[in-house]
C-alpha positions, 0 to 999 in steps of 0.5 A: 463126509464129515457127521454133523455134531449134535449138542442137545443143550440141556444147560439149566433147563434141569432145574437143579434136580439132578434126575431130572438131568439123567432124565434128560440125558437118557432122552437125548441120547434116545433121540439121536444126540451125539453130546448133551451140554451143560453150564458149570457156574458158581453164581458167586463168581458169576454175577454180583447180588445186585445184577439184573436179569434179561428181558427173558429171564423177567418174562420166563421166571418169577419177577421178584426174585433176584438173578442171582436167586435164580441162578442159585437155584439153577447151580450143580456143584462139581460132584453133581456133574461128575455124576452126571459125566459118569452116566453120559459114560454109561449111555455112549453119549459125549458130554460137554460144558460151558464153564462161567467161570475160574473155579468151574474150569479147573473143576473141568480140568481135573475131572478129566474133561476134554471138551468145553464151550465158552460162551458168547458172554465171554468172547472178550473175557481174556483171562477166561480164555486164555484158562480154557485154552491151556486146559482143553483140546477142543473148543467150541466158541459161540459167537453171539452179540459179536462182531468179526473183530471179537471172533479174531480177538478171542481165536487169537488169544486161544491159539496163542495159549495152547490150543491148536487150530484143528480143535477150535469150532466158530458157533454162530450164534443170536442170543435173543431168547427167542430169536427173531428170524429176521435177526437169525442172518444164517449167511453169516456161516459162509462169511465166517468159514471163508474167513477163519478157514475152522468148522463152523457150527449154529447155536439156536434160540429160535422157536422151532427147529427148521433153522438148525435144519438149513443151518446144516445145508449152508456147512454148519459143522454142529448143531446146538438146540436148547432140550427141555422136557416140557416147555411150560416147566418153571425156568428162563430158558424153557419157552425156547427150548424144543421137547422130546418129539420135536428134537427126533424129528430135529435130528432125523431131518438133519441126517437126512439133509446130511445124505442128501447134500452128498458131493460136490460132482455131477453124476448119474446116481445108482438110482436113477440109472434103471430109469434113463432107458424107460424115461429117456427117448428114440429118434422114430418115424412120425409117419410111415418113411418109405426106402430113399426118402429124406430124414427131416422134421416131417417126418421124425419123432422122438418118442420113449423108450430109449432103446434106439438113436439118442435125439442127441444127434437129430442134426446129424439125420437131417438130410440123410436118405432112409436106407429101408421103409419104416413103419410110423413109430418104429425105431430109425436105425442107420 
């Protein structure tokens, strides 16, 4: 089977403070991560001056300052991220990057960097695509605020220039900061493995942590979950991230949930068997049956342990003369 990839989304809850990155790294790692992710962007390249944020981004930061301050002040420039890939070397960890923009990929590129993300905010974004595909070997595009013909539209363009379907993985995803669980629709994973045929994975913004951990139960291939240090940390995306503690016990219940769905067969597992003779039952006298009498429900019983007749073929006793006495409980031997 398969291990579910765990991304802990660290993106711009760093703050633009570098320790505070490694920080995070070594907790992720700590926790059971297998990659950490940022986000590479120069806001130049990103917004415009004149730019509004998000509904969340208002609720969460400073109302008088511009998006485009705020995404300033959230930027790590190349050599920032270099560093930072050069320490996830260091702890055994993976680490991954959603690039916004040209000059963030082809840093990326000549990093060495194998792996990237691209965002819901460009499943349209045509030249982006087709960038990232002609540069790296696995993908993981996130779905949110798409529809089925976004999906086919940007698979389409990666596929055409350069990367192959084996490192392609489909992200569902709700961009609502947080997410409505009315408007998670976790269903979506089985509609769009069926219909793309790639591992499929969950990008969450809910509060809490049990959706990524049903995520998993309906196939989701990868897990990405938003880490912070501490919620009440300035920041857009804090409020909707999950600390320490709750991203352990995240990761734990999904490698549980991991063993737990096993195969798709029926059978007697290694533990249960020691209990099919003390919990299974024997066909035995209800009451005392002398030599000769007939077998009917009068007088059988089924009764623990399992170390006699199986109640399987109780049918089959129906009728049939006793060929000795039998004590009341005792096992009925042919």
């Amino acid at each position: 089977m398969t291990k579910v990839k765990i991304i802990s989304e660290i993106g711009v809850n760093h703050n633009g403070d570098i320790k505070l990155a490694k920080k995070m790294i070594d907790l992720s790692k700590k926790a059971g991560a297998d990659y950490v992710k940022f986000q590479m962007f120069k806001t130049e390249n990103l917004i415009t001056k004149n730019a509004n944020k998000t509904k969340y981004q208002l609720k969460n930061t400073n109302k008088k300052q511009s998006a485009f301050s705020m995404l300033k002040s959230l930027e790590l420039n190349s050599s920032q991220l270099f560093h930072l890939y050069k320490h996830t070397l260091k702890k055994n960890i993976k680490f991954l990057t959603t690039p916004f923009d040209f000059e963030s990929v082809n840093a990326l590129y000549k990093m060495g960097i194998k792996e990237v993300k691209i965002s819901s905010a460009d499943i349209d974004n045509y030249p982006l695509l087709i960038s990232i595909a002609k540069k790296f070997n696995t993908i993981f595009l996130s779905t949110g605020m798409s529809n089925i013909n976004d999906i086919k539209f940007a698979l389409n363009t990666i596929k055409q220039h350069g990367n192959s379907k084996k490192n392609i993985y489909i992200l569902h995803c709700n961009t609502a900061y947080p997410t409505p669980f009315e408007d998670v629709n976790l269903n979506a994973l089985k509609l769009l493995k069926k219909k793309f045929n790639l591992e499929i994975g969950y990008s969450d913004h809910t509060l809490g942590f049990e959706v990524p951990i049903a995520a998993v139960s309906l196939g989701a291939k990868v897990i990405e979950k938003h880490f912070t240090l501490n919620k009440n940390m300035k920041g857009p995306d804090q409020k909707s991230s999950i600390e320490f503690q709750d991203l352990k016990i995240m990761i734990n219940s999904i490698r549980n949930i991991e063993k737990a769905l096993g195969e798709e067969n029926k059978k007697i597992t290694k533990s249960e068997k020691q209990n099919i003779k003390l919990v299974r039952k024997s066909i035995v006298a209800k009451i005392n049956i002398k030599k000769g009498e007939i077998f009917s429900n009068l007088n059988l019983d089924t009764k623990r342990p399992a170390l006699g007749l199986s109640p399987k073929i109780w049918k089959k006793l129906m009728g049939k003369k006793a060929k000795k006495n039998f004590k009341k409980n005792e096992l009925i031997k042919l």
